[in-house]
C-alpha positions as CSV (number, residue, x, y, z in Angstrom):
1,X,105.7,106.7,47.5
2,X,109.5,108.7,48.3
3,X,111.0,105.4,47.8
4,X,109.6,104.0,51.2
5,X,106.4,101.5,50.5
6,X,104.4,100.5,53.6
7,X,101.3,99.3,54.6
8,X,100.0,100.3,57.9
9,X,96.6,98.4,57.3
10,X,95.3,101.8,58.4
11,X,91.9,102.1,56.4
12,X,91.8,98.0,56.2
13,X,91.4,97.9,60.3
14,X,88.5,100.6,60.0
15,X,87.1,99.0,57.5
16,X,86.7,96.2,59.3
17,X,85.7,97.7,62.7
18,X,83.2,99.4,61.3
19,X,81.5,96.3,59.4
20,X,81.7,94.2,63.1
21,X,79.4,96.4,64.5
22,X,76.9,95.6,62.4
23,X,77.7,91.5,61.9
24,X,74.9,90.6,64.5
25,X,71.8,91.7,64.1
26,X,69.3,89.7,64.1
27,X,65.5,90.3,63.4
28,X,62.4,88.0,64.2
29,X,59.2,87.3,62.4
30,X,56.1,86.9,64.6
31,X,53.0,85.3,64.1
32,X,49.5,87.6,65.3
33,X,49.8,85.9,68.7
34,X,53.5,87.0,69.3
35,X,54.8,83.2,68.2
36,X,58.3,83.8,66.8
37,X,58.0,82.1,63.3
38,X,61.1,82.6,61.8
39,X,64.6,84.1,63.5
40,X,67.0,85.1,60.8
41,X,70.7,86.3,61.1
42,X,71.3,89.6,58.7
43,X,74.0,88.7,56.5
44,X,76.5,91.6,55.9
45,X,79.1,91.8,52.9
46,X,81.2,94.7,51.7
47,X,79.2,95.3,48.7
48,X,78.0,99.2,46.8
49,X,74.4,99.4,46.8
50,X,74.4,99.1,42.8
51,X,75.0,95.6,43.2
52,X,72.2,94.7,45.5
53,X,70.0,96.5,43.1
54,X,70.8,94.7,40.2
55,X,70.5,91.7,41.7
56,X,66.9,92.4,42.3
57,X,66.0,94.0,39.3
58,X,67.7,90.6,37.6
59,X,64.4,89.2,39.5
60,X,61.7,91.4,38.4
61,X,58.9,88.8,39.0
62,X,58.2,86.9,41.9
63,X,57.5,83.9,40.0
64,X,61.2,83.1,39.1
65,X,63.2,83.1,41.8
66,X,66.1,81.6,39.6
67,X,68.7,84.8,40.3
68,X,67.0,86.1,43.1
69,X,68.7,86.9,46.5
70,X,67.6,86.5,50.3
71,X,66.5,89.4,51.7
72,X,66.8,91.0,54.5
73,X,70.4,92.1,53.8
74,X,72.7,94.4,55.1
75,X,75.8,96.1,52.8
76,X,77.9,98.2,53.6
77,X,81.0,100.5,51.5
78,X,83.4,103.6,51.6
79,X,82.0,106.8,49.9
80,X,85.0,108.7,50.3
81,X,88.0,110.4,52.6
82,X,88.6,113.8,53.3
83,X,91.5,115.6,55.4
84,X,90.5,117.1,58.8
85,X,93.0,120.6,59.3
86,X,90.7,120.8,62.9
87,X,92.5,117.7,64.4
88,X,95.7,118.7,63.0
89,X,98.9,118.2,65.3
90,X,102.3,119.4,65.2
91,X,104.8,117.3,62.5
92,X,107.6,116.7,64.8
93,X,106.5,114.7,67.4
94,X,107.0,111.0,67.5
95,X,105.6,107.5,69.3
96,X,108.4,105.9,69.9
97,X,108.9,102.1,71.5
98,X,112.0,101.8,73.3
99,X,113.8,98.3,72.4
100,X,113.5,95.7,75.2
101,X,115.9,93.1,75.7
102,X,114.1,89.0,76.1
103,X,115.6,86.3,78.2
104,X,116.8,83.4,76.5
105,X,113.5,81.7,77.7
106,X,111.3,84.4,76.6
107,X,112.9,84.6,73.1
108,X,112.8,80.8,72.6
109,X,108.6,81.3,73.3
110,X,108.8,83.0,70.3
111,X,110.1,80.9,68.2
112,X,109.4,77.9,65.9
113,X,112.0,75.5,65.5
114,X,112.5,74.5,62.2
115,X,115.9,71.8,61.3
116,X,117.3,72.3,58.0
117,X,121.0,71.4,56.3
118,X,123.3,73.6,54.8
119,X,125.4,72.7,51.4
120,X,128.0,70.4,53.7
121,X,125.0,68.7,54.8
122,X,125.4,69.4,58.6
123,X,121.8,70.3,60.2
124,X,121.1,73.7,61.1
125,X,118.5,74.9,64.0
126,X,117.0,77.9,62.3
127,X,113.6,79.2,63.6
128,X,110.9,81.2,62.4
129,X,109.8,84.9,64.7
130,X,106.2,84.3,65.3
131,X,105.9,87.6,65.3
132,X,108.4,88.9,62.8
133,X,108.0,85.9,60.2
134,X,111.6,86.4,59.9
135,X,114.5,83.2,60.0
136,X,116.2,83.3,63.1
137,X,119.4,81.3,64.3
138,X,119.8,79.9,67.7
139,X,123.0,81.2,68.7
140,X,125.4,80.3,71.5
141,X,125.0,81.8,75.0
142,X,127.9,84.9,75.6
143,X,130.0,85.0,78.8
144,X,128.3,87.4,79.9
145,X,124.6,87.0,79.1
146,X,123.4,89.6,81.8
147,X,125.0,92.4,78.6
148,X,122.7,94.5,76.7
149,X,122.6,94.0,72.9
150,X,123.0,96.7,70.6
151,X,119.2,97.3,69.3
152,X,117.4,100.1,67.4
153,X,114.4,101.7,68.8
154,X,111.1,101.7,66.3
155,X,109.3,105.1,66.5
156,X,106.7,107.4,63.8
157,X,105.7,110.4,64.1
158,X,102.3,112.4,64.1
159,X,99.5,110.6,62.6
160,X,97.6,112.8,59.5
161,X,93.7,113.1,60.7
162,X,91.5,111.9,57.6
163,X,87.6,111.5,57.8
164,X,85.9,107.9,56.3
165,X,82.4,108.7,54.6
166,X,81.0,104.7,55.2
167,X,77.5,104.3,54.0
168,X,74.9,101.2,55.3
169,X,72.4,99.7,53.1
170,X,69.7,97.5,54.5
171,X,67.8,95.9,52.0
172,X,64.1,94.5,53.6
173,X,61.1,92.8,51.8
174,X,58.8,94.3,54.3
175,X,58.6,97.4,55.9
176,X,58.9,95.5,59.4
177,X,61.9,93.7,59.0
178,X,63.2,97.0,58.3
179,X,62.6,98.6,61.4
180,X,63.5,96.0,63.6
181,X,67.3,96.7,61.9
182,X,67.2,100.3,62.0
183,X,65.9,99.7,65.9
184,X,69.0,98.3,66.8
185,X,71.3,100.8,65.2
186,X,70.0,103.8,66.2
187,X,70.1,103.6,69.6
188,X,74.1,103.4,70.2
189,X,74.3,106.4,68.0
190,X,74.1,109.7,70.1
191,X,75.1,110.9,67.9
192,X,78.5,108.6,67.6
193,X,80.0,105.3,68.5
194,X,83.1,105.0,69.7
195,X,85.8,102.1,68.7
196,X,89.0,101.1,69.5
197,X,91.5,100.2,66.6
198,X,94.9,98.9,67.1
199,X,96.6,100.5,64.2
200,X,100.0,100.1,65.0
201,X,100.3,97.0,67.5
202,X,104.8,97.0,66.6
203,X,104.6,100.3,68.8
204,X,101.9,99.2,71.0
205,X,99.7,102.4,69.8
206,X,96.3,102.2,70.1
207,X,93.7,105.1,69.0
208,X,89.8,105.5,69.7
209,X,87.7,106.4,66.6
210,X,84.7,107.9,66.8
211,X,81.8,106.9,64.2
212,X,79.3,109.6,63.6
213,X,76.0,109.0,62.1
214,X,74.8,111.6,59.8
215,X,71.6,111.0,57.9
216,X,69.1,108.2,57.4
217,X,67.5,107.9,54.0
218,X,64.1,105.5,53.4
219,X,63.2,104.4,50.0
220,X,59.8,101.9,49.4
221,X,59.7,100.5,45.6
222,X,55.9,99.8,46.3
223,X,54.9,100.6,43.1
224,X,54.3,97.8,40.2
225,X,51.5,95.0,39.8
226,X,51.3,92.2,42.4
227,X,54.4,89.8,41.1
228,X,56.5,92.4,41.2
229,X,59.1,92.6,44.2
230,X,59.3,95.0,46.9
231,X,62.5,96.4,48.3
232,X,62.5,98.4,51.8
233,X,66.0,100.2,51.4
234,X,67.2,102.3,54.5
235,X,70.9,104.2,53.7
236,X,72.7,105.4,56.7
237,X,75.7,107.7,56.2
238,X,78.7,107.6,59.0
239,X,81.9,109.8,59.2
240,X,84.6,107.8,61.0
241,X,87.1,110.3,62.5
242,X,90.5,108.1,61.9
243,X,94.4,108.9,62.0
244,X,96.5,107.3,59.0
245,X,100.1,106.9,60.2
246,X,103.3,107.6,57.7
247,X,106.1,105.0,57.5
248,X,107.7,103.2,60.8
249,X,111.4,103.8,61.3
250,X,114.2,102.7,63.0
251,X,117.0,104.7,64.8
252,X,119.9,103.3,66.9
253,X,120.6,104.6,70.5
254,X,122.9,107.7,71.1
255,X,125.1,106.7,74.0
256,X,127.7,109.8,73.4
257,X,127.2,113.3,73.0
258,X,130.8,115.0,71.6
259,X,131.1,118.8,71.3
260,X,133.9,120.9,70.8
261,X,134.2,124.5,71.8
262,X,136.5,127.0,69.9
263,X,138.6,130.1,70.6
264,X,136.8,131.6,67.7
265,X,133.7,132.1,65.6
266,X,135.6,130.9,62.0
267,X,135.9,127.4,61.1
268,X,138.7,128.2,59.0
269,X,140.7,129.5,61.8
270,X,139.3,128.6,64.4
271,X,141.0,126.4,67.3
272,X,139.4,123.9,69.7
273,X,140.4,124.5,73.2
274,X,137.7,122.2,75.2
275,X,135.7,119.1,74.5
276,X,132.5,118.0,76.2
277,X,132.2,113.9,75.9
278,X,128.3,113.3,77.7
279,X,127.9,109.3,78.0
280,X,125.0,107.1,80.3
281,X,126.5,105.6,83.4
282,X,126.6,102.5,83.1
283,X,127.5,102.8,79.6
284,X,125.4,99.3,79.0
285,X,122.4,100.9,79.7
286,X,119.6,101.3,77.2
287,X,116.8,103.6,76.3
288,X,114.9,102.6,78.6
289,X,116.7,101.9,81.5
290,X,117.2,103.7,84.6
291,X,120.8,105.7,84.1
292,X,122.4,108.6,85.2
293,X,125.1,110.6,82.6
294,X,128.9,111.0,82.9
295,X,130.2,114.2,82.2
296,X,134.3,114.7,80.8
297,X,135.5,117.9,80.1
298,X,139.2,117.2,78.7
299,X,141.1,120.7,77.6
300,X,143.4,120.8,74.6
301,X,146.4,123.2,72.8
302,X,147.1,121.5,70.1
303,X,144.8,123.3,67.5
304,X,143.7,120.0,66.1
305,X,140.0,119.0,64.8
306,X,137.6,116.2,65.0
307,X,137.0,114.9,61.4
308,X,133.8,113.2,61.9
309,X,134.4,111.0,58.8
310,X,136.8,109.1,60.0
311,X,136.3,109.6,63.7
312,X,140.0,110.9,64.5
313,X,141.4,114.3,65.4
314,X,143.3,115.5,62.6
């Protein structure tokens, strides 16, 4: 959208926090002396309830089994998003991740070494960022390997707050193997459950999303003759209180600061008469790096200006 695609993987990681915390339940059948008879893993899939329900009704008698599917069964699905003005912040701040500079060791850890040939046929050491996925080529150590590279800083800004309607479905052929899931739900709900989601891991931001549980529905097809199947269908609805993030950008370091000060309020006449140059001491010194700032204050009389085109006074 703008001209700027992305993909944060923003909803995609909730998604799939959300669904872990409900990938190990597990529920035991009992005999009338307290034997465990059976111990049976809930599958979970990412499924609408319509589907779960067809697939039963495809098995309306308990005497052909030929479409039928395991139950118990847990499903789970988005039910919509909607904006949250309450958690609103201001537009122009940004998380930014100053660029660090790797030793020649620490940048070779990266790195896979891949040997290929160019047209003349002489091999080439290229290697492949394992974190990047881009081809990078081994170059030659400098003279003076202790300099700072030029590098650009990554940074976004403020985060738009957006609210996840998730419903649960567990699908049980008896009312007890229902409660034994809803059992172990309930209880971490108080009434949310809080997870961490690494949503942008480039600038090392991390956020904690609370997951609200909102209603519990029960539902009991008892009804029908003796072959036909029951379904024990608990819905749970969540909100997931979430942050989707815009675009991340790039932005090289200012090292100078330039203003000129004029005799007089009108560009068109106006003449410069003092320049302020502000620059980091040492000027190798990167964002984030420990500097001070050198101040020159040079005067002039020569009525010239700085053309910032072309970088020249004219």
């Amino acid at each position: 959208m703008f001209g700027t695609p992305f993909y944060n993987e923003g909803l995609r990681k909730i998604i799939i926090s959300f669904g872990q915390l409900f990938n190990n339940i597990v529920i035991e059948n009992k005999s009338s002396d307290g034997a465990i008879l059976k111990r049976i893993k809930v599958p979970l899939a990412y499924a609408p309830k319509e589907k779960f329900l067809v697939r039963l009704d495809e098995q309306a008698n308990l005497e052909d089994r030929s479409m039928a599917i395991t139950l118990p069964r847990i499903g789970f699905e988005i039910s919509g998003l909607q904006y949250d003005p309450a958690r609103k912040l201001t537009r122009v701040q940004k998380f930014m991740k100053p660029s660090v500079d790797l030793s020649r060791a620490e940048s070779s850890a990266l790195l896979d070494k891949v040997f290929l040939e160019d047209d003349t046929g002489s091999v080439l050491l290229e290697q492949t960022n394992k974190i990047t996925g881009n081809a990078e080529y081994v170059l030659n150590e400098t003279a003076n390997p202790t300099s700072k590279s030029t590098k650009k800083n990554s940074y976004n800004y403020v985060p738009v707050p957006y609210n996840i309607s998730l419903n649960v479905y567990a699908f049980t052929a008896t009312a007890e193997n229902g409660l034994q899931i809803i059992e172990q739900i309930l209880p971490f709900f108080q009434p949310d459950y809080t997870v961490t989601v690494n949503v942008l891991p480039q600038l090392g931001i991390k956020r904690d999303v609370p997951i609200i549980l909102n209603s519990i529905n029960y539902e009991d097809s008892y009804s029908g003759d003796f072959t036909s199947r029951r379904a024990v269908i608990y819905t749970m609805n969540f909100t997931a209180k979430t942050y989707l993030f815009g675009p991340t950008t790039s932005q090289g370091v200012i090292k100078t600061v330039q203003a000129d000060l004029y005799t007089d309020s009108d560009p068109a006449t106006a003449k410069r008469e003092e320049r302020i140059v502000i620059q980091p001491n040492p000027l190798s010194a990167d964002a984030n790096d420990d500097f001070g700032f050198t101040t020159t204050i040079t005067n002039f009389t020569d009525g010239k200006k700085y053309n910032p085109t072309t970088d020249s006074d004219e």
